[in-house]
N, C-alpha and C positions, 0 to 999 in steps of 0.2 A: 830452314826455308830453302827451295829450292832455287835456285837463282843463275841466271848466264844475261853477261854483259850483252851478248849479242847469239840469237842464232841464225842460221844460215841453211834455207832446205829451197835449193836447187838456185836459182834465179832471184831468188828473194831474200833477205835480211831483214830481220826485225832486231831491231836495238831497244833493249828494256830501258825506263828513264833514267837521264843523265841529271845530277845537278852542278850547282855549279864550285866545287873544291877545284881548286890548283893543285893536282897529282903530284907534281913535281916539287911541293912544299908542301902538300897534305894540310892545307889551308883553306878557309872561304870566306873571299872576300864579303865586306858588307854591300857594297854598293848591285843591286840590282843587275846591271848592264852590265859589269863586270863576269857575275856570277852567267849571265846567259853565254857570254865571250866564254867561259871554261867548258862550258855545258858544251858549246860546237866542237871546239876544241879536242875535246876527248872525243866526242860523236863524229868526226873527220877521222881521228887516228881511228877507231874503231872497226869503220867502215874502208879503210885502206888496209889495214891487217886481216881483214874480211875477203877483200879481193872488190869492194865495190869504192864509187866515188861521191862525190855530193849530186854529182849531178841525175847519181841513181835515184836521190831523194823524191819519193813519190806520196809518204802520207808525214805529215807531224802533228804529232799533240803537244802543246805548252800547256802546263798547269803553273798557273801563278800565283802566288798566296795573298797579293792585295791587288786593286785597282789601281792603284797608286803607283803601282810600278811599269805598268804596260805604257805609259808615256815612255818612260829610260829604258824598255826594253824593245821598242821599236825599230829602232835603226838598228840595232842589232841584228835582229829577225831580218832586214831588209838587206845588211849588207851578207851575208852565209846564205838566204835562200832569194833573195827578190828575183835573182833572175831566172831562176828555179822552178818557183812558184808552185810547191808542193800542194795538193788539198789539206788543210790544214785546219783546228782545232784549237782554241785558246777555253781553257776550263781555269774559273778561280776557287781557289783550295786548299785547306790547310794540307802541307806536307808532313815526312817524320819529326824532323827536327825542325827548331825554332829559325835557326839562322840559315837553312834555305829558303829562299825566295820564288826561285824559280826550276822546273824540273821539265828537261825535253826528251821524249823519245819520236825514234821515228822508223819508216820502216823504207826500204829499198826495194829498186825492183831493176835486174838488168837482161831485161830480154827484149 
């Protein structure tokens, strides 16, 4: 499969979906709101190694695999974009594996 974390063609960034593992422990957590917190996380560093910031954040899609989680993943989404306020997409979905919950990509834009 053809795959890049991120690309980058001129003023724009697209970041392919992020979920939610701890890179740093190659781990994933269970809890929901956790998993969205790593999900930023990588997709901040991403976007800095990029040359862009969050506040380039111009489109997001979450894809969620229950409703059940979009209560605990709330504040999350509010405290990394609220005041951002990207156009944005919430889709509910089965992902690849079992024990992700939630999956974000998003796309930049610095002109």
């Amino acid at each position: 499969m053809g795959y890049s974390r991120a690309v980058v063609r001129g003023d724009w960034c697209f970041i392919s979906g992020v979920t939610g593992y701890d890179y740093s422990t190659m781990t994933m957590p269970d809890a929901p709101d956790e998993q969205a917190m790593n999900c930023f996380e990588t997709i901040l560093s991403v976007l800095k190694e990029s040359g862009f910031s969050a506040d380039d954040i111009v489109r997001v899609q979450y894809t969620v695999t229950d409703r059940a989680h979009v209560d605990a993943i709330i504040p999350v989404l509010g405290n990394y974009l609220g005041d951002i306020r990207p156009a944005a997409t919430m889709v509910i979905a089965g992902l690849i594996k079992p024990e992700m919950k939630i999956e974000i990509e998003v796309t930049a834009f610095r002109g």
